[in-house]
Every structure is written in structure tokens, then in C-alpha cells.
N, C-alpha and C positions, 0 to 999 in steps of 0.2 A: 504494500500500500504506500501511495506517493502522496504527501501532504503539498497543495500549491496554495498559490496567490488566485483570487476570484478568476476563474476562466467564463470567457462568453460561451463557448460551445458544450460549460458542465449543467446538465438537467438539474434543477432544482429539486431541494427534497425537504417537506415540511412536515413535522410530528404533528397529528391533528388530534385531539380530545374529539371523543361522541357525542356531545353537542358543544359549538362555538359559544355559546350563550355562558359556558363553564368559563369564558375569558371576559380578564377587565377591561381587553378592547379587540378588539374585532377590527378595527381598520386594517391595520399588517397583512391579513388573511384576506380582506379583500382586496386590498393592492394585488397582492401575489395573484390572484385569480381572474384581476382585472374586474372585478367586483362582479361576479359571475358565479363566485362559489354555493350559494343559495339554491340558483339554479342547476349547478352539477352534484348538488346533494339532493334535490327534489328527483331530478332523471336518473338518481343514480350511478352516477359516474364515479363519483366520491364513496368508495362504501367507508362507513365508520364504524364496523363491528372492529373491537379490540384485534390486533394482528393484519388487518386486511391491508393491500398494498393496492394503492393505483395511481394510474399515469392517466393527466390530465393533457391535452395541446391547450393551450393560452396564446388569444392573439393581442400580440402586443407591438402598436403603432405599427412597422412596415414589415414584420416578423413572428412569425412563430414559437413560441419557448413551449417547451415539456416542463412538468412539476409533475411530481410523486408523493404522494399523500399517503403517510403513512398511520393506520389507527391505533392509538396508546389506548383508548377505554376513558374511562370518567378521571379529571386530572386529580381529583381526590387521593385518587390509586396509585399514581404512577409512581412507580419506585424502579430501582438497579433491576429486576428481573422482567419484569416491566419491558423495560427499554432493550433489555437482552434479547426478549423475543423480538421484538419490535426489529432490533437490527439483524437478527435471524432470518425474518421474511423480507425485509428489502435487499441483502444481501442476495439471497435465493434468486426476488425479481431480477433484480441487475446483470444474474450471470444469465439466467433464462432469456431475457431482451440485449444481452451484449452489451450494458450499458457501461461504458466504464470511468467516466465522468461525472461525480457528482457537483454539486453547492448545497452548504447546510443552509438554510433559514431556521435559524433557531427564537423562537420567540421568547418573552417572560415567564409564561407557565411552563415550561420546560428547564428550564433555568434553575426554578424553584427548588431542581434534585438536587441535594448537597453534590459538589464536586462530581457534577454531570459531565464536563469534557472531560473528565479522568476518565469516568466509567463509559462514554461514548467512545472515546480511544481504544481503553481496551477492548471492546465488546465488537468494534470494527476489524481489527487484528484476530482477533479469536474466529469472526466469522469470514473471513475473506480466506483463512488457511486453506492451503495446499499442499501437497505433500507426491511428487510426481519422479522423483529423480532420477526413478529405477525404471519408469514409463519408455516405452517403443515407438506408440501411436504418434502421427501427427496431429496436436490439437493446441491450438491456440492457446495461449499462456493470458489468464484471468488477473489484470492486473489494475487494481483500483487505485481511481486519481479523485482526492476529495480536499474540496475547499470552502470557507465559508462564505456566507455573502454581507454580514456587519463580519470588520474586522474584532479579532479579541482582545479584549485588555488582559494586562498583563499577567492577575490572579489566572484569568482565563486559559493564558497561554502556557502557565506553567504545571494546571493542572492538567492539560491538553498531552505537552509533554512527557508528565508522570505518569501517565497512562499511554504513552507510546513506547513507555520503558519494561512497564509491568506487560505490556502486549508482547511485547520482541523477547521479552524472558519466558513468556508461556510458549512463544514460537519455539526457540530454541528448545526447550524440552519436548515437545509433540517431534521437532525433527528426529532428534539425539532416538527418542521411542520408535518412531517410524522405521529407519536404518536397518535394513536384514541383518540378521548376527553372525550369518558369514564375513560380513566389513566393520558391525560393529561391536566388536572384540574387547577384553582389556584394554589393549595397545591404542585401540579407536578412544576412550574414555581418557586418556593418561594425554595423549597429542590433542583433545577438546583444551582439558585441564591446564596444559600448558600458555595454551596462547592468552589463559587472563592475563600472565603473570606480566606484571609492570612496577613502575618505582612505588603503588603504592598495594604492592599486590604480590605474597611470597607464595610460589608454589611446590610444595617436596612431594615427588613421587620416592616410594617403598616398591622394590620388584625386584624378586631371583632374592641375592644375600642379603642386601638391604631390609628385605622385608623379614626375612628369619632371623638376622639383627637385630630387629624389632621385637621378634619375639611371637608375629601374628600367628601364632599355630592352627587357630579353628580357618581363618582366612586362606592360609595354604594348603588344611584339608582340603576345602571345600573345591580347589582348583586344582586339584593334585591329578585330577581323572583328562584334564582340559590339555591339549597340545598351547595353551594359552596360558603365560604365568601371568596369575591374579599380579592384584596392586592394592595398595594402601595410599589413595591420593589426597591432597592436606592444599588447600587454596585458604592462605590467610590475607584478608582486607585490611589492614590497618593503617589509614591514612595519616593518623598522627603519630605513629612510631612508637606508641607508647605501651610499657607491657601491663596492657588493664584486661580485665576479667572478659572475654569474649561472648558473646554470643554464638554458640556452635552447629550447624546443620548438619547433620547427618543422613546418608544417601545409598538404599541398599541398591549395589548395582551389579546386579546378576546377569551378563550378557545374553546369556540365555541357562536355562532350567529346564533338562531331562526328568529330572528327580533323581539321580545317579542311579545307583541298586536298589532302592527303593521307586522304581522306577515309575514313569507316568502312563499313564492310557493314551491308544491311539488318537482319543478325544481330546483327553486332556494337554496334551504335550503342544499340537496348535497355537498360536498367540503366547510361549513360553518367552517369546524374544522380548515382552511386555514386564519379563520379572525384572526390569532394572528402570523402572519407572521411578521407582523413589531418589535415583541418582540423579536421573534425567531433569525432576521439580528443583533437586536440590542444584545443579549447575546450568538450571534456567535462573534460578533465583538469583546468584552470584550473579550471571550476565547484566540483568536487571541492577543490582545493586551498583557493581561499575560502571551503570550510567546514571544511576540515582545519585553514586556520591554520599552516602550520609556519613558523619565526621561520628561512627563507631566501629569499634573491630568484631567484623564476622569473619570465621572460619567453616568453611567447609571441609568435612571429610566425604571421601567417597569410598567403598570398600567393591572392589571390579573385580568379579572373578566369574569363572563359567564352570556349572554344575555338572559333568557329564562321566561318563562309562568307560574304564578301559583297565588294563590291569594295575595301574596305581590307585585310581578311586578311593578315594574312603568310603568301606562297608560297615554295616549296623553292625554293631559290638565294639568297633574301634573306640580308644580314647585317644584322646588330644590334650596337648595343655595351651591355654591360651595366654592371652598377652598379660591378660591379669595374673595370670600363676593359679589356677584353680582349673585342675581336670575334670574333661568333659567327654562323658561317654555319648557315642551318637547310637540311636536305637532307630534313628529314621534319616534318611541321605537326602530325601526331598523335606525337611527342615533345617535347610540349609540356611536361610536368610537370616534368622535368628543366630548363628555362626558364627557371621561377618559382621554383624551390628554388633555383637556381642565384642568383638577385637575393637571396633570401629570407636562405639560408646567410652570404651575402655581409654583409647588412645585421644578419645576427646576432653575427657576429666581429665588428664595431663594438661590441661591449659588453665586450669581452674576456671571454669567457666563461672558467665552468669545462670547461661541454662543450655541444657542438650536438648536439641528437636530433632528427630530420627522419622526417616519417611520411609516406608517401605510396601508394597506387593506384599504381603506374610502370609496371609493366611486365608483359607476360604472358608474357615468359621466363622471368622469376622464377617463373610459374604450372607452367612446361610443365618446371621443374627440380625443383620440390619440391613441385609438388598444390597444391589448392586450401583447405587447411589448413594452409598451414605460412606465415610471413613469413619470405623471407631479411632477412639481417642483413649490411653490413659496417660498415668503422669503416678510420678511417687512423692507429690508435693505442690506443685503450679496447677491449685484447681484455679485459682485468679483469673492466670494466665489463662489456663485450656477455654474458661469462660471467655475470655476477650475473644480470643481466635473463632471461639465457638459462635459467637452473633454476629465477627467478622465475616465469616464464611455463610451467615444464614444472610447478610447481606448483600452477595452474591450470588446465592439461591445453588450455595453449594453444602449441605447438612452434613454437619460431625458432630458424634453423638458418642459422650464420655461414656467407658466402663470402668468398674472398679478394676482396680486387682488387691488381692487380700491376701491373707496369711495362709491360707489353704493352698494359692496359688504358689508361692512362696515355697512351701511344704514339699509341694510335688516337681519342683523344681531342684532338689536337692534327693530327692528320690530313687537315687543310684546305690547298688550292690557292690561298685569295682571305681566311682569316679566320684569326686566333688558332687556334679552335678551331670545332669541328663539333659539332651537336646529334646524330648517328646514324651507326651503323654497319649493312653489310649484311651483317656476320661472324659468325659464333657468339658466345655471351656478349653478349647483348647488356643483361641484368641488371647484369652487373660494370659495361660500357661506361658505365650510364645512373649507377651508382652515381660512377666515378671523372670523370663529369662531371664532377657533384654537388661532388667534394670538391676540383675542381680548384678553389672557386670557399669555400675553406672558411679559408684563408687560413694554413692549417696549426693550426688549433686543435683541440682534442679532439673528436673528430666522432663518430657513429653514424647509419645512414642505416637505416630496417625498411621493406622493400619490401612492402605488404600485399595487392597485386592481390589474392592469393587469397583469404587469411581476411576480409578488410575486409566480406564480406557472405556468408552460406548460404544456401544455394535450400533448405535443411530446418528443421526445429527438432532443438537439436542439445542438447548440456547448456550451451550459451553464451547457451541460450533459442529464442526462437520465432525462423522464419525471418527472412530480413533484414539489416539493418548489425548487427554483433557487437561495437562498442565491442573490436575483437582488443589487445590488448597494453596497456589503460587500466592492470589491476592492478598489472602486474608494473612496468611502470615510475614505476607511482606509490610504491609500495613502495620503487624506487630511489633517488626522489627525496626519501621522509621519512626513508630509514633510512641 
């Protein structure tokens, strides 16, 4: 998407309310209509059912102009999901009509949404994706050009901005998810990883001795099967130099997921290239944040490895010991993800954090408790926190819904015959289970764990955009992290 200066040959495009009568002036709307709009709502030209999209010709003095009227529903209503859909169907329109020229007319009632050109930015970016790279066909390349028709003031411009920031960081992650796992490999995540690195920006990769220097033992299980040596990747932000309590993401990044010896179903094993989705959010965020700029130290870790079959593999009954120093028997090979967080969470309380946020594909209990739209959440301390992100994300019309974990959880976690502890349980909960792993291995620091099996990808187009990796929870915890 290309942002310009007012073009004469861009189709106008105005957010309409279901009845005009809902606005404290109505002249603006008949200007644009050439004061005609009455009559193309009486003939129905204009439909004003919430979502409805249409294309008006207006003549005006020795010319022609198009406008697109797009329906938000009663302005009472309108809010960020709202307008998600809203930009859902004129998107659609435009690629259906080839239009690829817009102009906003943005009126007062629309205004009215807190930080609307933030969220009209993103929602435009989210809905224009594409994702073709591996494509053969000849087909035109869909490529939108949007300008407004009153210039913006400056609030306007910068919240327009921030939202072209937060858009290009959800892009980056849907791409990074997209990529077949034959190209995108450890090696592909670690050459991403690399090119943030700048004067205010340290990037250490862990791979081969480095990373067993390290100590990652469950991270090199897990990759031990793979012609692919895992990694341990560390993108630190710190633009003031200073050694203060960071902020840490964490990013489970599974190239791809057989299930190793505990292996997957013909069914199952499909869409596996998706298990590194929480890596993908976590170095879309970082992109975002290198052009945000804010004057705090984020670090990301990312833990890249690929789960697969062959005679090194780790099999169920293996232990390990991990970077924390506390043996870990593995009883299932396809709970792997919990492995790598487990090394990851570990190596991120090394920084003494303010707080660890850990994204990951984990589990499909998580799926089978709350759909396929929703991320659990838990935390061993930051209910505050999880609350902020949590009405963050409903402000978005993206729902994360906390679990406990408790002492039971805890229990079973420590539930091994020959090791510290165990990678699986065969009990109910097994979402909590994977979670209080997780935190055994967190060293007691502020934690948050968002289980995204479900949402991290849609078999539809949704208002999150076209089908595919959803960039699920980039906003809201990006919001966390500026405000």
C-alpha cells in the first residue's frame, strides 16, 4: 500500500452512518454527492445496511467522479471492529472493480473513534495482504494507492503513521508464517534476525557450540532429528545504552512440527509449517518497534528449531538437562514447544526482566477449551497486566481469555520416576500443564504465557484480513509495551 498527496484520478471513498440525520451537519455529504444523495438513497443506489459497499458516478461541472459509500451502521456503534469490517468489504470491492486509487473523505462522526487513522492504517494493511511469492500464474499484482482529500494535522499524521508501523509489523509476521519450511528453516529465522541489528539494536545468535555453550539442552533435543541446527536468537532494543530491567518477548519458533516419534497424523501434520507462528508475532513486533522508536529496552528471544524423525531424534523416555540445570524426561516428542520456551524463558530471566511475554502454537487443548479464535492466557503474577492486554485485544475484536494455573498443575509437572521434571501429561488440562511447564523454568519473574494454537492462523478471511497467519495479538501488546 502506497500513501500519496490528493490524486484527481483517486475514487472517493466516504464512511456513511444508516441514517444522515445521525450527523450534526449534513452539508459535507451533500457537497460530495452534488447534493443528490437523498435521491440515491430513495432509488437505492446508496444501500446503508451496516457493511454494504457502493459506487456512486457524480457529475460534477464538466466531469465525472466515482465515490464509494461505504455502510458503518448507527454512529452510536461505531467502534475499531466496526470499521475492521467496514475496511474488509471495500477492500474486497476495490480488488473485485480493479480499483486501485482511493481518496479518504473523512468526516467529524468518524473522527469521533479514538485514534481512528491509527486503526484505519492498520486495518488497511491487514486487509490489502498478499502473500504470492511462490505463485507461477500471470496475474496482476493488487497494489493500493490511498490519499486523503482534507489534509491531516499533525496528531492526525502521527497517529496515521503508528498505524502504518503496527500494519508493516503484522505484514512481516503473516510473510515470515507464509514461507514453505523447505526455505524457511532455522538458518531463514537467524538471516531475518540479523538484518534488525543497528547502532541501537544488539543481535546474538546461539548455533552448533555456541548454543551447547549455552547450555540449551531441551532446544538441541528438540532439533537433534532436523538436518537443521536449531538456534537461540536474542534481538536486544536499547536505544539509551542503559542496563535497565527489559521488557522480554519471547517466540516459539518451530520451523516446522512432525511430532518427531510421537508422531502426527496424515491430517494432522498439514499447516505444521504454522508451529512457528509465535516467533513470526514476536519479530513482526520488533520490526514495528524499530520504527516506533520508543526510548525502552525490548528484547526478543526467539528459540528456531525443527521437530523431525531420523536416527538422532529424541524418543519418549529420553532425558535432557536444560539450561536451567533441572532434568527433563520427555514422554511425548510432539510436546516439543514447551522444550524451547522452557530454555528460551530461562535465558530471558538472565536479563532480569520487567516481565517475560512468551507466544506460542502449544497446544490444541487450548483449541478444544476456547475455539479457534480465542488465545488462552496465563501468567504466574501480571493479572494487571494480562487484564490491560486483555481489553487491549477485545478492542481489536481479537478475544484472550485468562486460565489459571495452580498447584495441581504444578504437581504434575514434577511428576517424573527418573527426571526433575516431565514434558506431558495424559490428564485433563493439558493447556494449564504445558503452561506451568513453561513457568517452572521462569525463574519466578513477571511472566505471561498467550497460547495461540487457535487464532495464530484462519482457514477464512475474517476482519483480521485475508485467510492465513493473523499477526493474532501484534496490536494489543504492542500498545502494552508503548503505553
Amino acid at each position: 500500500m502506497h500513501i500519496l498527496k490528493s490524486q484527481e484520478s483517486a475514487v472517493s471513498v466516504v464512511f456513511l452512518p444508516h441514517n444522515i440525520n445521525q450527523l450534526k451537519s449534513t452539508e459535507s455529504i451533500d457537497q460530495l454527492f452534488d447534493s443528490k444523495y437523498d435521491q440515491y438513497v430513495k432509488s437505492k443506489v446508496i444501500a446503508l445496511s451496516e457493511g454494504e459497499v457502493s459506487q456512486v458516478s457524480v457529475s460534477k461541472d464538466d466531469h465525472v467522479e466515482r465515490v464509494i459509500a461505504v455502510a458503518i451502521g448507527h454512529v452510536k456503534n461505531f467502534k475499531v471492529s466496526v470499521l475492521q469490517r467496514a475496511i474488509q468489504y471495500l477492500v474486497a470491492f476495490l480488488q473485485k472493480n480493479n480499483i486501485t486509487e482511493i481518496e479518504f473523505y473523512i468526516d467529524d462522526h468518524i473522527k469521533s473513534l479514538p485514534q481512528f487513522h491509527k486503526h484505519l492504517a492498520i486495518s488497511l494493511l491487514r486487509h490489502s495482504y498478499h502473500f504470492d511469492h511462490y505463485g507461477y500464474k500471470e496475474k496482476p499484482l493488487f497494489q493500493l494507492n490511498v490519499s486523503f482529500q482534507q489534509p491531516l494535522s499533525n496528531d492526525e499524521q502521527s497517529e496515521f503513521s503508528v498505524g502504518l508501523s503496527y500494519g508493516k509489523g503484522i505484514e512481516h509476521a503473516r510473510n515470515l508464517a507464509n514461507i514453505p519450511p523447505n526455505i524457511l528453516t532455522p538458518d531463514y529465522l537467524v538471516q531475518d534476525a540479523n538484518h534488525m541489528a543497528d547502532d541501537d539494536t544488539t543481535v546474538n545468535i546461539y548455533q552448533g557450540q555456541s548454543l551447547e555453550d549455552l547450555g540449551a539442552g531441551l532446544i538441541l533435543a528438540v532439533g537433534q532429528g532436523s538436518i537443521y541446527e536449531p538456534a537461540l536468537i536474542s534481538i536486544d532494543y536499547n536505544p539509551t545504552g542503559e542496563d535497565e530491567a527489559p521488557i522480554v518477548l519471547v517466540g516459539k519458533g518451530i520451523t516446522y512440527d512432525s511430532g518427531g516419534y510421537s508422531i502426527k497424523s496424515k491430517t494432522g501434520m498439514p499447516t505444521m509449517k504454522y508451529d512457528m507462528c509465535g516467533a513470526a508475532n514476536v519479530l513482526g513486533m520488533m520490526k514495528a518497534i524499530k520504527q516506533l522508536k520508543p526510548n525502552k529496552r525490548i528484547i526478543a528471544v526467539v528459540a528456531a528449531s525443527e521437530n523431525m524423525v531420523n536416527a538422532h531424534a529424541m524418543k519418549p523416555d529420553d532425558v535432557f538437562i536444560s539450561m536451567q540445570g533441572d532434568s527433563v524426561e520427555v514422554t511425548n516428542t510432539d510436546a516439543e514447544g514447551r522444550l524451547v520456551l522452557a530454555d528460551s524463558v530461562f535465558y530471558a530471566s538472565q536479563y532480569r526482566p520487567k516481565c517475560i511475554l512468551d507466544f506460542a502454537t502449544l497446544t490444541g487443548a487450548s483449541v478444544m477449551a476456547l475455539g479457534n479464535d480465542k488465545a488462552a492466557v496465563m501468567t504466574n503474577s501480571m493479572n494487571k497486566s494480562v487484564q490491560s492486554i486483555i481489553e487491549q485485544a477485545h478492542l481489536y475484536h481479537q478475544t484472550a481469555w485468562q486460565m489459571p494455573i495452580t498447584d495441581e498443575d504444578r504437581k504434575k509437572v514434577r511428576d517424573s520416576d527418573v527426571a526433575d521434571v516431565v514434558n506431558n501429561t495424559n490428564t485433563p488440562g493439558k493447556a494449564l500443564f504445558a503452561a506451568a511447564f513453561i513457568e517452572h523454568f521462569t525463574e519466578s519473574y513477571p511472566w505471561m504465557h498467550f497460547d495461540i494454537a487457535g487464532p495464530a492462523v484462519f482457514d477464512k478471511d475474517s476482519h483480521l484480513g485475508p485467510k492465513g497467519p493473523t499477526g493474532f495479538l501484534i496490536e494489543p501488546v504492542l500498545d502494552f509495551i508503548l503505553e
